[in-house]
C-alpha positions in Angstrom: 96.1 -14.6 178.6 97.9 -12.3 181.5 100.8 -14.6 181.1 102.7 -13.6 184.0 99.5 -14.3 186.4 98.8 -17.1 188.2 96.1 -18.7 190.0 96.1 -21.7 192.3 93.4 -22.7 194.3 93.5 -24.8 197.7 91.6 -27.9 198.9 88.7 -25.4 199.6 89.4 -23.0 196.6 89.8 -25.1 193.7 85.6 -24.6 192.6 86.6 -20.4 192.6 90.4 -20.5 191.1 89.1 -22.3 188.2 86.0 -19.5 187.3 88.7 -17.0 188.2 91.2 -18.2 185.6 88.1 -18.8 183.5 86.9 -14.7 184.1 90.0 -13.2 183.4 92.2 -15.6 180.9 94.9 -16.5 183.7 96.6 -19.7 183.6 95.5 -22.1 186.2 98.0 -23.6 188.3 98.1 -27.3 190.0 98.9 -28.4 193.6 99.3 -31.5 195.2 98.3 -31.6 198.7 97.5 -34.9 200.9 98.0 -36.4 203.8 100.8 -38.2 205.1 99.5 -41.8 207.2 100.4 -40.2 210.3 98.3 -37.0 209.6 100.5 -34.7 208.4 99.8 -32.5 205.7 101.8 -32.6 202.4 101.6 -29.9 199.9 103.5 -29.9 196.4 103.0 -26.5 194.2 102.9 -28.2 191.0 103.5 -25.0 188.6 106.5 -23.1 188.0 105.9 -19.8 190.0 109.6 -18.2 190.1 109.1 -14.4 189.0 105.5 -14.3 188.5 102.2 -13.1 190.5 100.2 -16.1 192.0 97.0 -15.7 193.5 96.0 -17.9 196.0 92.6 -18.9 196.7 91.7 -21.0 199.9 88.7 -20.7 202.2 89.2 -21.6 205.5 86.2 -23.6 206.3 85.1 -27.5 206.5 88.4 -28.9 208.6 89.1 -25.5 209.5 92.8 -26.2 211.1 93.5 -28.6 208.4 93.1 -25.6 205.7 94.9 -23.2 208.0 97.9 -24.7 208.1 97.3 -26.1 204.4 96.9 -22.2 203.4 100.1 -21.2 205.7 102.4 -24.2 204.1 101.1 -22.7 200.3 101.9 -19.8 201.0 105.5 -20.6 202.1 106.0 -22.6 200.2 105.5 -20.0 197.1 107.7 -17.5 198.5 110.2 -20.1 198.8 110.1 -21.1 195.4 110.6 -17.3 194.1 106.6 -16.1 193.4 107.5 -12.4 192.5 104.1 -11.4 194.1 101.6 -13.4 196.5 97.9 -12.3 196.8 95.9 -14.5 199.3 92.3 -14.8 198.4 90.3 -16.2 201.9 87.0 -15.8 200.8 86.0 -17.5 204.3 88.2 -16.1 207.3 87.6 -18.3 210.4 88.3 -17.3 213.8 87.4 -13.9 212.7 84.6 -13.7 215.4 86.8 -14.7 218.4 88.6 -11.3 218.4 88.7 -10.1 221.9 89.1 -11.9 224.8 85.6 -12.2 226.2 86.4 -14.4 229.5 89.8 -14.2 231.2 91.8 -16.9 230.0 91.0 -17.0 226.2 93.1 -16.5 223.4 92.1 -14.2 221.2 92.1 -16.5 217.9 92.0 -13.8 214.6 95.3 -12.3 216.7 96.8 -16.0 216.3 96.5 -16.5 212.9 97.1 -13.5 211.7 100.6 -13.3 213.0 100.4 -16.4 211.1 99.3 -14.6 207.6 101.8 -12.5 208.4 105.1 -14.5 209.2 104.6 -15.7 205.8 104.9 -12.2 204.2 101.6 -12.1 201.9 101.7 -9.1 199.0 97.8 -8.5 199.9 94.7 -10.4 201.5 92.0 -10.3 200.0 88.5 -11.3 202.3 85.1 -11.6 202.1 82.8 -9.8 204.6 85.1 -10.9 207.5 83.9 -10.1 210.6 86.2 -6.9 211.6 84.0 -5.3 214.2 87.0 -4.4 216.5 89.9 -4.9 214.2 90.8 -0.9 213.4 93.7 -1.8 211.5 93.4 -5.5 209.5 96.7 -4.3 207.2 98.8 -3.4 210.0 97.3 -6.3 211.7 97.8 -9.3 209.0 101.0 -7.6 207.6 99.5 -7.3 204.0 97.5 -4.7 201.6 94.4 -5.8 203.2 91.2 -5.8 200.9 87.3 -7.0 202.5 85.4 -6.8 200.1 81.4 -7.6 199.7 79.5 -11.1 198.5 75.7 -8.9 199.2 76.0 -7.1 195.2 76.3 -10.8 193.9 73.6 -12.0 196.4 71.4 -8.6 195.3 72.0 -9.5 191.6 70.8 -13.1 191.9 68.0 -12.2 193.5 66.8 -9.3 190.9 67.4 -11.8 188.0 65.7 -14.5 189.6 62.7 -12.7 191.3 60.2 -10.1 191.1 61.2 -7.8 193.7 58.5 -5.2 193.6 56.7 -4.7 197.2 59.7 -5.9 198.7 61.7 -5.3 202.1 65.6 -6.0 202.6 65.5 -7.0 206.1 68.8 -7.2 208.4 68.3 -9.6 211.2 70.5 -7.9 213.6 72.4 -4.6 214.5 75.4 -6.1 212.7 73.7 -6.9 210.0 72.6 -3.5 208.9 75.9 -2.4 206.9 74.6 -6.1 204.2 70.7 -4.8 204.3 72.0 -1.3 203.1 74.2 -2.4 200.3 72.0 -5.1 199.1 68.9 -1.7 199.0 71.5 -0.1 196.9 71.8 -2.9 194.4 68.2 -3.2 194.5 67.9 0.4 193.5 67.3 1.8 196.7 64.4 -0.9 198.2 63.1 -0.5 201.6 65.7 -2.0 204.4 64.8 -2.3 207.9 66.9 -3.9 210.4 65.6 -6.2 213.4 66.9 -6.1 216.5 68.8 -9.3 218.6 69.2 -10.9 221.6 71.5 -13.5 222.2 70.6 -16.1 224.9 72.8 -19.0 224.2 74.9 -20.1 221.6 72.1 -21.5 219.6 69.1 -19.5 221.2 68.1 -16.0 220.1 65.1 -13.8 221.0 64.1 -11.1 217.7 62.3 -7.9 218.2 61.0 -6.2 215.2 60.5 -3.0 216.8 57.6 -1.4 214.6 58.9 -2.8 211.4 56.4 -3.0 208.9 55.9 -6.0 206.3 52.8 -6.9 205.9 51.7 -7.3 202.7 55.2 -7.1 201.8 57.6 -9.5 200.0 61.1 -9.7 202.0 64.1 -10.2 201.5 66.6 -11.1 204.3 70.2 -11.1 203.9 73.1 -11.4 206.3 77.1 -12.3 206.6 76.7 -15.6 207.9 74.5 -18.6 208.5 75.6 -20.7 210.9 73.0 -22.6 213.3 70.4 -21.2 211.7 69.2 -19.6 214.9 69.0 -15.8 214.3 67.0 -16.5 210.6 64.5 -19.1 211.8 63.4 -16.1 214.8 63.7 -13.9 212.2 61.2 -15.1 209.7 58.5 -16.1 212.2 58.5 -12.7 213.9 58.4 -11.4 210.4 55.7 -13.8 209.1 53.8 -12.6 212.3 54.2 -8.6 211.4 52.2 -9.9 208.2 55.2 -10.6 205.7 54.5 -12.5 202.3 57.1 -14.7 200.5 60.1 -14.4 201.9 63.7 -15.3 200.5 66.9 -15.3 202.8 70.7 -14.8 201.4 73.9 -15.3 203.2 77.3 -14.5 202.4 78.8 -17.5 204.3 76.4 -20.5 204.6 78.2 -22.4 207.4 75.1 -24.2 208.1 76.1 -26.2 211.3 74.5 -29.2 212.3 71.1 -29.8 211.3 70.5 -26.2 210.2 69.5 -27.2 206.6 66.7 -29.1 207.6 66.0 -26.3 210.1 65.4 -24.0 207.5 63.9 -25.7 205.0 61.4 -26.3 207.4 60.6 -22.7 207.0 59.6 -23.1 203.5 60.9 -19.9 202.1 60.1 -19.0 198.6 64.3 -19.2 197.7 67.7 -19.6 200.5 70.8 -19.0 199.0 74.3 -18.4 200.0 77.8 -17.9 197.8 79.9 -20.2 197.3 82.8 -18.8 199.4 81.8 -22.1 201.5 80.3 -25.0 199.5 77.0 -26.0 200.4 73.3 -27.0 199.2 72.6 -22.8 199.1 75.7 -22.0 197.0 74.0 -20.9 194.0 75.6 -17.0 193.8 79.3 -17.0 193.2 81.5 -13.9 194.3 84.3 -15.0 191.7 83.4 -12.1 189.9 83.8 -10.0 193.0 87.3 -11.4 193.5 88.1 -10.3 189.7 87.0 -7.1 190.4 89.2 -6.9 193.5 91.9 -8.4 191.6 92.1 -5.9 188.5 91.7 -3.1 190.9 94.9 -4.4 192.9 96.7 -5.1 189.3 95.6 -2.3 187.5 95.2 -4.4 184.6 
């Protein structure tokens, strides 16, 4: 055991900071944290941290504010109490899409909590396929090492040891999407990838063109960063399963799965739908804890 390590895990990090002790023969640390009868958030660090490295895992996802300011009061809290070294683990970043101000007036949310990450003076952050399509600098930015890496090479994994993937097609449902079809054909050994193309109408409503993309008699495989309506895939596989398109499987990085998208897209009765668990839900079959380790000896160099 890396005796001087330490791992703690958050209201919605505990699932990964135990596997992650487990992985890597780290001790696992205890917090208290509960609420107060008027709301406010209490938080205890349990484990004597003075002089050591703690990493701390917390995804900021079901009661999004709640774990915000749960995370920030952690992290404090540890620097307080004399943690030689703090590495923030936020395998789910929220706000991360809200980063410029699209209509006059707004406040541009990832700019807010990131001053937030980085009153608290974190040693690195370490994310998951955040959403950083016009942050240039996230280290400069959050005040830390910054490190995003990929969920997609555990998805791809999953999806080779589970499946027959001959005849298949990774698919990106979007533009955006590309940079997850292209690793995920790596993994795979270099399958097929194609990306669709999409049109947003509302927040909920999409229009998908396919643009001469061919499938048919083809397996597929879609895979993107985040499903959250359901919206985008539920276009996607019927204008796929009209192009002629077999079984097809879809796997997300973050399954936010809003409302009643679930039912939505079970609806669709894919041969397999699976997400990571960097949010917990009924997809969260893959986990990226090994992706974190990685990550983690990397940063270590142990």
């Amino acid at each position: 055991m890396n005796e001087e390590l330490l791992v703690l895990g958050g209201s919605n990090g505990e699932h990964l900071a135990i596997e992650l002790s487990s992985i890597g023969a780290f001790e696992l640390g205890s917090l208290e944290v509960r609420k107060f009868p008027d709301g406010e958030t209490y938080v205890r660090v349990l484990t004597k941290v003075d002089g050591r490295t703690v990493v701390y895992i917390n995804s900021l996802q079901r009661n999004v504010n709640e774990a915000i300011f749960e995370t920030i009061l952690t992290i404090d809290a540890l620097r307080d109490l004399g943690a030689k070294e703090v590495i923030a683990v936020i395998p789910y970043m929220s706000y991360a899409r809200q980063d410029a101000r699209f209509n006059p007036g707004e406040a541009i949310s990832i700019y807010t909590l990131a001053k937030m990450f980085k009153a608290v003076k974190i040693d690195h952050l370490i994310t998951i396929d955040m959403h950083l399509h016009r942050i240039s600098n996230p280290s400069d930015l959050f005040g830390a090492n910054f490190h995003n890496i990929t969920g997609v090479r555990e998805l791809a994994k999953y999806f080779e040891r589970t499946h027959d993937i001959e005849n298949t097609v990774v698919i990106g449902p979007d533009e955006e999407a590309e940079q997850w079809a292209k690793v995920m054909s790596e993994e795979l050994n270099g399958l097929e990838y194609a990306v669709l193309k999409k049109t947003r109408i509302t927040a909920e409503k999409v229009v998908i063109e396919t643009g001469g993309v061919n499938v048919a008699g083809k397996n597929v495989i879609i895979v993107d960063d985040i499903i959250s309506t359901g919206g985008t895939i539920i276009e996607a596989v019927k204008a796929l399963k009209e192009l002629g398109a077999r079984e097809i499987m879809v796997g997300a990085v973050h399954p936010l799965l809003i409302g009643n998208a679930y039912n939505r897209l079970l609806r669709l009765r894919l041969k397999d739908l699976v997400g990571t668990n960097t949010i917990l839900s009924p997809i969260s079959k893959v986990s990226v804890a090994p992706a974190i380790y990685s990550e983690l000896i990397t940063i270590l160099s142990i």
